[in-house]
Every structure is written in structure tokens, then in C-alpha cells.
N, C-alpha and C positions, 0 to 999 in steps of 0.2 A: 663383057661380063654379063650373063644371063642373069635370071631370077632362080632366085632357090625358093624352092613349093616346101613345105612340112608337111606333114601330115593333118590330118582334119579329122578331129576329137568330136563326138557328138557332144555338145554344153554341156553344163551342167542345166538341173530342171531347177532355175532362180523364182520360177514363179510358182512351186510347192510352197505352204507358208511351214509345214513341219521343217522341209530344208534349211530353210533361213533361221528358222526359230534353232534347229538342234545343232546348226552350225556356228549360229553366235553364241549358245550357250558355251557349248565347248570352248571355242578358244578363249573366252572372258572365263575360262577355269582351266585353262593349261592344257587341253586335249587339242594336239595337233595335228595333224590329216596329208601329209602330200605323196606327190608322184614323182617317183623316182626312172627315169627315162632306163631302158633295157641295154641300151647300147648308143651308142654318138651318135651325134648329124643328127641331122633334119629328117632322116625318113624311121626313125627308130619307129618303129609300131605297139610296141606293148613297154607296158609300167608297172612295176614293181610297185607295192603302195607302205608304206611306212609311217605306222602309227605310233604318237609320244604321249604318255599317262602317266603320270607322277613321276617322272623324270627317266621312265622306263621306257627304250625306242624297241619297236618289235615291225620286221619287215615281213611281208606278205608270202605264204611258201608256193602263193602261183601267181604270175602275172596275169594284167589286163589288155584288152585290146582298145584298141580304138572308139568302139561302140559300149565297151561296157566298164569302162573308167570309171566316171563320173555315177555312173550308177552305184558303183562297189566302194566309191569314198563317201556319197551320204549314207549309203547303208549304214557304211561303221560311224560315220557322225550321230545319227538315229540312234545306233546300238548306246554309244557312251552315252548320248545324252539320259536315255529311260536308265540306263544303268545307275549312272552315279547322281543326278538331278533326285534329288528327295524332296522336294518343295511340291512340286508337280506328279511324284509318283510316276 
């Protein structure tokens, strides 16, 4: 039995402090963020991304690739968090 390879995600950027900061806010307030894989297996290449805001799930009308995943899920972390964060404006 060989090795099965997956694909390879550019990270996410853990060492922005807005990322960390707009990402903990969100979920300690219910705003949830994930990647929904496009097709099975290990080599699927692009991600649907699927966001949940007061109980309302709404999925992405384009997917992502490999390179620009993780860029396009703190985006929308960033976006919730200025949006609904009033303490901080």
C-alpha cells in the first residue's frame, strides 16, 4: 500500500495579530468560518467556504484554490469581526 499525498494549502498567516484577534472574536460570538472540500479524496483542489451568523449558514457562490483559501476565510473573519464588534468600532 503506497502513501496518499493531499493536497498542500498555503497556511493560514497565524502570525498577523488582526487574524488571531478577528478570528477569536468571532467564534467566542458565534461567527463560524469553514472549508467545505469541492469533491472527495485527497487531491480535491478547491473549497467552497461556508459561513454561520446568527444561526444563518450561507455558502460561497465561488470556490477557492489552494493558494487562496485561507486568505478568503480571514478576509470574511476581518469583515464579521469590524462589522458586528461595537466595543472596538
Amino acid at each position: 500500500m503506497g502513501v496518499i499525498k493531499g493536497v498542500d494549502c498555503k497556511p493560514p498567516n497565524w502570525g498577523d495579530p488582526m487574524n488571531l484577534k478577528a478570528y477569536s472574536w468571532c467564534i467566542n460570538h458565534g461567527v463560524t468560518i469553514a472549508a467545505l472540500a469541492c469533491a472527495p479524496g485527497y487531491k480535491n483542489r478547491h473549497w467552497d467556504v461556508e459561513v454561520t451568523v446568527n444561526g444563518k449558514t450561507v455558502i460561497s457562490p465561488k470556490s477557492y484554490g489552494p493558494n487562496e483559501l485561507w486568505d478568503k476565510v480571514f478576509e470574511l473573519y476581518k469583515f464579521y469581526y469590524k462589522k458586528y464588534n461595537k466595543d472596538e468600532g
